[in-house]
C-alpha positions as CSV (number, residue, x, y, z in Angstrom):
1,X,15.7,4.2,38.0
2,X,13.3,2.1,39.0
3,X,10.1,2.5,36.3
4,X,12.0,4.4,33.9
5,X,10.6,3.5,30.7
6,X,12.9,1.2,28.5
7,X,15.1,3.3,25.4
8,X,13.3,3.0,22.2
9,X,15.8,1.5,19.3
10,X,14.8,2.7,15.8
11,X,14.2,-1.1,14.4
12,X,11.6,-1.2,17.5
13,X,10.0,2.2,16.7
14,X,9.7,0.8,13.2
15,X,7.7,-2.1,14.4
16,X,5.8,-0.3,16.3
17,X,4.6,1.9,14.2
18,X,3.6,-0.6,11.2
19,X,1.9,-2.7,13.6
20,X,-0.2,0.3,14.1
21,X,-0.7,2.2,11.0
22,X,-4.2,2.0,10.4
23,X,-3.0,3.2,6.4
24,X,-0.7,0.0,6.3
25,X,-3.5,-2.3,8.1
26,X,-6.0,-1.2,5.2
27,X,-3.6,-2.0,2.4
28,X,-3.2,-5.9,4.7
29,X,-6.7,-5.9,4.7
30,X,-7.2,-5.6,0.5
31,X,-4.2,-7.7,0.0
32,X,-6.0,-10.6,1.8
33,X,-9.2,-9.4,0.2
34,X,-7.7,-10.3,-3.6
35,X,-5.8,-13.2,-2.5
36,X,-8.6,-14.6,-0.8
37,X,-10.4,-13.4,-4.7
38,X,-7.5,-15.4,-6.3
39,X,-8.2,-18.8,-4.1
40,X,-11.8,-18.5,-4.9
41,X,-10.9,-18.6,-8.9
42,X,-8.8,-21.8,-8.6
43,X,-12.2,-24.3,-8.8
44,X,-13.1,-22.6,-12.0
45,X,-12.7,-24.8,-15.4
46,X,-13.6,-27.6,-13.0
47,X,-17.0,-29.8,-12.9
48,X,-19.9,-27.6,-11.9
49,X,-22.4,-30.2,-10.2
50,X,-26.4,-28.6,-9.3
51,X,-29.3,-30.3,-7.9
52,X,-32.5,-28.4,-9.1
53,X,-35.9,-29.2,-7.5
54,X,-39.7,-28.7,-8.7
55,X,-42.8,-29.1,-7.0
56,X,-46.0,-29.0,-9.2
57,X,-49.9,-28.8,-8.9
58,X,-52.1,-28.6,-11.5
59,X,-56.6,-29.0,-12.0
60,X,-57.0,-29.1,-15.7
61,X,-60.7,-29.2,-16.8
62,X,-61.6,-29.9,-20.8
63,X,-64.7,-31.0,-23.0
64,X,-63.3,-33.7,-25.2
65,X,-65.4,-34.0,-28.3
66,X,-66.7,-37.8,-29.7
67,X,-66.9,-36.1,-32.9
68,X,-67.8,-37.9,-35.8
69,X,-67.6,-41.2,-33.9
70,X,-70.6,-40.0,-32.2
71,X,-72.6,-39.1,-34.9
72,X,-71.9,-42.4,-37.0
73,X,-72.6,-45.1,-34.1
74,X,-75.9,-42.9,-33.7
75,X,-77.0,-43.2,-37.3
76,X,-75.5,-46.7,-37.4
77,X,-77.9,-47.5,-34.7
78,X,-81.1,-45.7,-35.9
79,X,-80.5,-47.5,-39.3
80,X,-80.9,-50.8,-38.1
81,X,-83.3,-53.2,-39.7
82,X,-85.1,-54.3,-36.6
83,X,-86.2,-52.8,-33.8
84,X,-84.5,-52.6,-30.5
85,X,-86.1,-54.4,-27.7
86,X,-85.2,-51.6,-25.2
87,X,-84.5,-47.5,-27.1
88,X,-80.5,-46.8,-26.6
89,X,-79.8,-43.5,-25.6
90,X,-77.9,-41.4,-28.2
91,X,-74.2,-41.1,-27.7
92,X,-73.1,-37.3,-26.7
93,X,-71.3,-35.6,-28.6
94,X,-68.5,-34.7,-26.2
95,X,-67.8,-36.1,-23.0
96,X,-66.2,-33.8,-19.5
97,X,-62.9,-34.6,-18.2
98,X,-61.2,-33.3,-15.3
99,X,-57.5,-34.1,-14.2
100,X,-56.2,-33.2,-10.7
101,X,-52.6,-34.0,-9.7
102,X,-50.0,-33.0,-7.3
103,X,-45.8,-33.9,-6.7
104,X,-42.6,-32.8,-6.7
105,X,-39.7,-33.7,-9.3
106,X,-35.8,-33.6,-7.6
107,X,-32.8,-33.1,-10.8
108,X,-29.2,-33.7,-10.5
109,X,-27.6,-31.8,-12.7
110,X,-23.8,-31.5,-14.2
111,X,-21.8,-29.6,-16.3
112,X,-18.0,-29.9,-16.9
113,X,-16.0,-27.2,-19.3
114,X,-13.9,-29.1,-22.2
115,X,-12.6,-25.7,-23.9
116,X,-13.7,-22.4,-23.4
117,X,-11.1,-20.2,-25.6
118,X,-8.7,-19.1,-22.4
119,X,-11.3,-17.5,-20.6
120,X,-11.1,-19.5,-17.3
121,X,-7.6,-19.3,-17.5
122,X,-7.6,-14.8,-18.1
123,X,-9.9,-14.2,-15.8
124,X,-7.9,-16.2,-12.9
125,X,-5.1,-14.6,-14.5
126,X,-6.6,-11.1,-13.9
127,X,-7.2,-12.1,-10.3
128,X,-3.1,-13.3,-9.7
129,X,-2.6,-9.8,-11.5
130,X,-4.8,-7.7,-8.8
131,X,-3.2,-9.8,-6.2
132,X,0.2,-8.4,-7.2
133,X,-1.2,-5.1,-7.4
134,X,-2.1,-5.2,-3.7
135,X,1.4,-6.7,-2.8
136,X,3.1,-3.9,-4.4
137,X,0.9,-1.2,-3.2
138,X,1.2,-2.6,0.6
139,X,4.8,-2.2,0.0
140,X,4.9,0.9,-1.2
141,X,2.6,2.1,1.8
142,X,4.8,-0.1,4.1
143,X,7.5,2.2,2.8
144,X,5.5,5.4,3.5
145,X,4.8,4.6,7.2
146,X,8.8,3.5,7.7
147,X,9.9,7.2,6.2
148,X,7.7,8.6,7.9
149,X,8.8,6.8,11.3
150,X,12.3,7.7,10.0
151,X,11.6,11.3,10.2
152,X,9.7,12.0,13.0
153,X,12.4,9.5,15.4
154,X,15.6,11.4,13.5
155,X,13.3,14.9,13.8
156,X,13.3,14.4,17.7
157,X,17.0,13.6,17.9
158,X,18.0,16.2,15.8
159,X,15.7,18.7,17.8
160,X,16.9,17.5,21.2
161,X,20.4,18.0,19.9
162,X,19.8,21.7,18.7
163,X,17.7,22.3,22.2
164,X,20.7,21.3,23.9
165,X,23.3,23.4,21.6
166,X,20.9,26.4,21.9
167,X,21.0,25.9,26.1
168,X,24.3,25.7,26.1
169,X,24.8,28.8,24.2
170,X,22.4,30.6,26.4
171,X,24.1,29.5,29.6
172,X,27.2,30.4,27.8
173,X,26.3,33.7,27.0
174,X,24.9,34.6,29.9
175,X,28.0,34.0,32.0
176,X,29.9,36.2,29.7
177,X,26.8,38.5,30.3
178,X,27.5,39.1,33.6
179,X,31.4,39.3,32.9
180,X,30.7,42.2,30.8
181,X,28.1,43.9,33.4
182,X,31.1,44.1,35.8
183,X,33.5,45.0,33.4
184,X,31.2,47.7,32.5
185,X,31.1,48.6,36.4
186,X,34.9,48.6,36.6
187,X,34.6,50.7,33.9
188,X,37.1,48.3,31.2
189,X,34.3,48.2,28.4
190,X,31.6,51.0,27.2
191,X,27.8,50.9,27.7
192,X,27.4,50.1,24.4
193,X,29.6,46.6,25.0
194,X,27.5,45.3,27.4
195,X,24.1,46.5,25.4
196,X,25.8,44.1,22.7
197,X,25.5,41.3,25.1
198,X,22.6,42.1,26.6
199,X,20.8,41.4,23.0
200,X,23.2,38.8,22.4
201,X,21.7,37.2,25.5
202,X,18.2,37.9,24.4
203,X,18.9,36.3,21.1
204,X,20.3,33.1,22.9
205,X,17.4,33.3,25.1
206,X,14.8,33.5,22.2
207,X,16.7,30.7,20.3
208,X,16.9,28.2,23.4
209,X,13.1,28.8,24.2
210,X,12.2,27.7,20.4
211,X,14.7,24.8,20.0
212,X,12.5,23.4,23.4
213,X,9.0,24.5,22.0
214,X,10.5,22.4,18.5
215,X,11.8,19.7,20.5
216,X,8.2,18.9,21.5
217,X,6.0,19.4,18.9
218,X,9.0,16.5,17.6
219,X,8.1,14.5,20.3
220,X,4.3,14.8,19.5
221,X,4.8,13.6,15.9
222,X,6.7,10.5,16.9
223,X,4.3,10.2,19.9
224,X,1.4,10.4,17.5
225,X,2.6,7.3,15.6
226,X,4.5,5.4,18.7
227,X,2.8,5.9,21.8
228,X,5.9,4.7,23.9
229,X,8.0,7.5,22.1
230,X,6.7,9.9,24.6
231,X,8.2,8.7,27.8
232,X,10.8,6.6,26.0
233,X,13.9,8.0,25.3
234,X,15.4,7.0,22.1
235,X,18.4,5.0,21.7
236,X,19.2,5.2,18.3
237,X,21.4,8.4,17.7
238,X,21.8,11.0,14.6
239,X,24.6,9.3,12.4
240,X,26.7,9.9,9.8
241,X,28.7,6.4,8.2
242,X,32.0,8.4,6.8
243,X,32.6,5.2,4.1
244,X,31.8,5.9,0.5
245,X,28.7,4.7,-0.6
246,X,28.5,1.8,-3.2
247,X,28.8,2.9,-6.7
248,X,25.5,5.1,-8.6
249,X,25.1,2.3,-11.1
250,X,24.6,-0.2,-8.3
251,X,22.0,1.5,-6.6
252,X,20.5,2.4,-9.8
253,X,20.4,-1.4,-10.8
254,X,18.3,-2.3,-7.4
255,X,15.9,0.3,-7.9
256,X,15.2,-0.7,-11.6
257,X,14.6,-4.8,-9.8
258,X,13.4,-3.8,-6.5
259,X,11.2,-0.3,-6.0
260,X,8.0,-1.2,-5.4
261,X,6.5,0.9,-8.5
262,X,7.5,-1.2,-11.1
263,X,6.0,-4.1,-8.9
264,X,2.8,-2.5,-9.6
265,X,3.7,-1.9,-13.3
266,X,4.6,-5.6,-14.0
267,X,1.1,-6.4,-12.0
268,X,-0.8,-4.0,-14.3
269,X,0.7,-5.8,-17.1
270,X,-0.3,-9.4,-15.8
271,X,-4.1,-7.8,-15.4
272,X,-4.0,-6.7,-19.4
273,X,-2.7,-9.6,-20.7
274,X,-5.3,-11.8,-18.9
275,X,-8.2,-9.5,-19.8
276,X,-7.0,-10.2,-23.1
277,X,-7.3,-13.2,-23.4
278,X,-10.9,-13.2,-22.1
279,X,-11.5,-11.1,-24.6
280,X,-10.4,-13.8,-27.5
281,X,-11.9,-16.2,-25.9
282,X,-15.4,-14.7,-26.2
283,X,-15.1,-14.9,-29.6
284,X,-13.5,-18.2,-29.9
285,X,-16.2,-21.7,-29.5
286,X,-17.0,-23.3,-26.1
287,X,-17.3,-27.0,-25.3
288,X,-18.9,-28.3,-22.4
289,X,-20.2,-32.2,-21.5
290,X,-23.4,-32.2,-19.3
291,X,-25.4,-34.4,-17.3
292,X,-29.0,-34.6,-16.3
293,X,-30.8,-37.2,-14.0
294,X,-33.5,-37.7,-12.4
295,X,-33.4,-37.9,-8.6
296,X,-35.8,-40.5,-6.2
297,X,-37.3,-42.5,-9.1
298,X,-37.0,-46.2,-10.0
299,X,-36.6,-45.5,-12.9
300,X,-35.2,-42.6,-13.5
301,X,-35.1,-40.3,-16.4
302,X,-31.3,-39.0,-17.4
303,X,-29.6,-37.2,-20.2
304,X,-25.9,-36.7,-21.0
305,X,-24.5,-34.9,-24.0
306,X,-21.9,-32.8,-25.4
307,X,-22.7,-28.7,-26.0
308,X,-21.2,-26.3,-28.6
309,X,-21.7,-22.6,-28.3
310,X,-19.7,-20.7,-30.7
311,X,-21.2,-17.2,-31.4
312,X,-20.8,-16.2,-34.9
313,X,-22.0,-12.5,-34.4
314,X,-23.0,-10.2,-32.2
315,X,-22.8,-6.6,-33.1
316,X,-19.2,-6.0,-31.6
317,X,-16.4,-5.3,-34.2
318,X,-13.6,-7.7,-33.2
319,X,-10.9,-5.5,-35.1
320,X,-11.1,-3.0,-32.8
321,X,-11.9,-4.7,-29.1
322,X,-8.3,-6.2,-30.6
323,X,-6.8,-2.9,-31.4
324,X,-8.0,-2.0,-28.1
325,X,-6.3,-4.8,-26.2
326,X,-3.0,-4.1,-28.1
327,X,-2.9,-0.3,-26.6
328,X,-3.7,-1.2,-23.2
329,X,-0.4,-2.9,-23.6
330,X,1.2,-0.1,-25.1
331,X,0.4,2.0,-21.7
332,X,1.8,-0.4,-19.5
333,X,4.8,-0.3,-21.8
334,X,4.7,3.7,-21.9
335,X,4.4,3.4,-18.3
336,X,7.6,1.3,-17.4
337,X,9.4,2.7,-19.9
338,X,8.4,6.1,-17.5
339,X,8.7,4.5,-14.4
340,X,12.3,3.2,-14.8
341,X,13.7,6.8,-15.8
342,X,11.8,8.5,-12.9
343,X,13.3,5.2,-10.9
344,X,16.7,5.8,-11.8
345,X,16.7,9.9,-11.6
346,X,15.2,9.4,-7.9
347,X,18.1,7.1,-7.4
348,X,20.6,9.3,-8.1
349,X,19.0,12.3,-6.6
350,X,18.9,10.1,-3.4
351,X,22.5,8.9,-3.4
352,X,23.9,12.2,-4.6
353,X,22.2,13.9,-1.5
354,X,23.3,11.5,0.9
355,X,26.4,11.6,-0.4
356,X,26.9,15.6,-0.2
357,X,25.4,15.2,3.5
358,X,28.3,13.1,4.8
359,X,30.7,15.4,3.0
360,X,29.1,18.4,4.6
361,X,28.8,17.0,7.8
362,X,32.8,15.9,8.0
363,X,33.5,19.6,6.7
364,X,31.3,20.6,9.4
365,X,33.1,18.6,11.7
366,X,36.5,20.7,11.2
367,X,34.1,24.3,11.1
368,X,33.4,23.1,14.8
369,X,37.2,22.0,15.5
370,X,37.8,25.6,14.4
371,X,35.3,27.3,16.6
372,X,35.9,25.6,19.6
373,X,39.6,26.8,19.4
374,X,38.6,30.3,18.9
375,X,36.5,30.2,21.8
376,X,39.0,28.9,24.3
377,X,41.5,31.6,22.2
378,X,38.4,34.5,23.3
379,X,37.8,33.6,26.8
380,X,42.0,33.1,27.5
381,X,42.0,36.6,25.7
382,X,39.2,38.3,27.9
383,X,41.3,36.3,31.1
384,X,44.2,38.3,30.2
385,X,42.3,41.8,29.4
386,X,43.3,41.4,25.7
387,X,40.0,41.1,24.5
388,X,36.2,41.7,25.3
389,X,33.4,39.9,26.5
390,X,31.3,40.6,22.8
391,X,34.3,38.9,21.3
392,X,33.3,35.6,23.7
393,X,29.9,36.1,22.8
394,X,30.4,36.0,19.1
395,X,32.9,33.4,19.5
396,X,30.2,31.4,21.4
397,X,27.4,32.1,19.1
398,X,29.5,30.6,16.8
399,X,29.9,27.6,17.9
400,X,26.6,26.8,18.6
401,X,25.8,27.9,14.7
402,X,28.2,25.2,13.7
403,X,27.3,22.4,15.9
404,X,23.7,23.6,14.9
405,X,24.5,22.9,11.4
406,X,26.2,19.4,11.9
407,X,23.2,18.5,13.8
408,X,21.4,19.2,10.9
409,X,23.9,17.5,8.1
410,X,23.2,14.8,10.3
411,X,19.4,14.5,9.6
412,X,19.8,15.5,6.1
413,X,22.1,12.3,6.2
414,X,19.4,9.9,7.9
415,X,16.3,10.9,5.5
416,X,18.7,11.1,2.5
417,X,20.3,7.3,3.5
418,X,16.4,6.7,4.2
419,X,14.8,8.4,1.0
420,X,17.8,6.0,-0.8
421,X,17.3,2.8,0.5
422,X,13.5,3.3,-0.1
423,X,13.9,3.7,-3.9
424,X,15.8,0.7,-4.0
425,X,13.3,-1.1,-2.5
426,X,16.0,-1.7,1.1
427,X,14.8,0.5,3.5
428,X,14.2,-2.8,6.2
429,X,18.1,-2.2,6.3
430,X,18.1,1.4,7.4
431,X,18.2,0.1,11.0
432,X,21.3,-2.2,10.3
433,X,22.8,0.6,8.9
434,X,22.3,3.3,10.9
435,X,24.0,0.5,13.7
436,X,26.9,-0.1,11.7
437,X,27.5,4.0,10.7
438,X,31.4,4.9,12.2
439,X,30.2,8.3,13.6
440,X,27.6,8.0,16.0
441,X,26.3,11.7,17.6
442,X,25.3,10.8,20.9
């Protein structure tokens, strides 16, 4: 039909909804932020070049005393044996002198870092090591936002299939309502017969009515995350893949190299080791050449040199920032160790309960192979007068109970295979295998 919105594929709804996930976009935005951190350490250890200006002023007013020269040229000069023609006025003994000067003095300046103990080289390292961090953690909230997709698409196409199992039991019911209404005229079955399908009805009724009112508080969910789910309908079905899955230790294996946890866990190591090392390397010397020259001068003033700063003591016991380095380790270590049992008990709890989905959904299939036969049995039965209208009802009640519950296995199956392929760090193939699965309920 013309304007009929296009069927939204699972692998779409995905990219849909990371695109916008404003929890996944944050986690982008503080990975760039510590990349961008870890591009801005690169320069360091290199030459550090300065210019430094000064501009000066300066009125400097001081006596400067003649003392004793003054004093001895006068006496020299009254001792003399003759007379002066013309009286010489005696020397002062201190004469004013005033100094008033302005200008401005320009500096280059430069500094390059020989050895400084490995503390350029931790604190960059620190910087990779938050980098990781970020990587892992957008992962693992990459992961979030797809399981979450996963169950809010699967939650609507498990909902519209109960809605529809629940209508068709209603509709079901109700036509062997009205059979037993005139049977109960014709007088073939007791009051109390057709009161048992008259609440049988109601039941059917009550159930239909909340499958729908599920059914779109589904759709709001998945609507919530993927506008186009609203109007869209969805194209990728419930499914079951009927194969047996890879073996435990496999998955177990992958988990233990892939789950994004232990991404973080490496990255927290990468951070302590490299804060270690700046650590030594404050108490280890640093060597440094340098450079200083004077800028717009003829001749200008300069000064180059080699600097050693190696600090002795400084009120900080060594033995224990060291002890203290060495334990931060031991968490990290005390932290895998951790990790990769809770890694591999998720594991198995995942593939155990996908496993025992698919088997309950196959049993499940034969429970409904079953009830459809009894049904047709019941309603050839009531055809014949061997049987009653409540024994349709229960018969149809049934059914819908069982295709219910396969409906369900179903999901169970999609956020176990999903809840699996996350802790193994594979959930981008959820949508490959959900396409390849054998049994597809559409």
């Amino acid at each position: 039909m013309a304007g009929a919105a296009e069927p939204l594929g699972v692998e779409r709804a995905l990219e849909l909804a990371q695109a916008r996930s404003g929890k996944l976009g944050g986690a982008s935005a503080e990975l760039t932020q510590k990349q961008e951190q870890v591009l801005a350490t690169q320069g360091l250890g290199g030459p550090v070049v300065s210019v430094a200006a000064l501009g000066y002023g300066y009125d400097v007013n001081r006596n400067v005393s003649l003392q004793p020269f003054a004093s001895n040229l006068n006496n020299a000069i009254g001792s003399l044996p003759f007379p002066l023609p013309v009286p010489l006025p005696p020397i002062p003994e201190s004469v004013p002198l005033s100094i008033n000067r302005t200008g401005a003095i320009g500096f280059l300046n430069g500094v390059v870092p020989l050895y400084t103990g490995g503390r350029i080289e931790g604190l960059r390292g620190v910087a990779v090591g938050k980098a990781a961090e970020a990587q892992a953690s957008q992962v693992q909230t990459r992961d979030e936002v797809q399981a979450q997709l996963l169950q809010r698409y699967f939650g609507v196409q498990a909902s519209a299939r109960l809605a529809a199992v629940r209508e068709a039991a209603r509709v079901g019911v109700g036509k062997h309502l009205e059979t037993a209404q005139r049977m109960e005229g014709a007088g073939l079955i007791a009051r109390v017969d057709r009161l048992q399908a008259d609440v049988a009805y109601e039941g059917a009724l009550r159930d239909a009515s909340k499958a729908q009112h599920d059914l779109a508080l589904a759709r709001s969910a998945l609507a919530a995350m993927v506008p186009e789910a609203a109007a869209a309908p969805l194209a990728t079905p419930l499914f079951v893949d009927s194969g047996p899955l890879e073996p435990l230790d496999i998955y177990v294996a992958r988990g233990e190299a892939s789950h994004p946890g232990l991404a973080v866990v490496r990255a927290k190591r990468q951070q302590v080791e490299a804060a270690n090392m700046v650590e030594d390397g404050v108490h280890k010397p640093s060597v440094l050449a340098f450079g200083i020259g004077q800028l717009a001068s003829s001749k200008p003033d300069w000064m180059v040199g080699l600097a050693l700063n190696w600090v002795l003591f400084d009120g900080i016991d060594r033995a224990a920032v060291v002890r203290s380095g060495h334990a931060a380790e031991m968490q990290v270590d005390e932290a895998e160790r951790q990790a990769r049992q809770d890694i591999a008990l998720l594991v198995e709890r995942n593939w155990r309960n996908t496993d025992q989905a698919k088997v309950k959904f196959l049993s499940l299939r034969a429970d409904e192979s079953l009830a459809r036969e009894v049904l047709r049995l019941r309603e050839k039965g009531l055809a014949e007068g061997l049987g009653t209208a409540v024994d349709v009802i229960d018969a149809q009640l049934n059914l819908a109970r069982v295709q219910a519950e396969q409906a369900g296995a179903a999901y169970e199956y999609s956020q176990s295979l999903a809840a699996l392929l996350g802790a193994v760090g594979e959930l981008d193939q959820f949508p490959r295998r959900a396409a390849a699965a054998d049994i597809q309920l559409r």
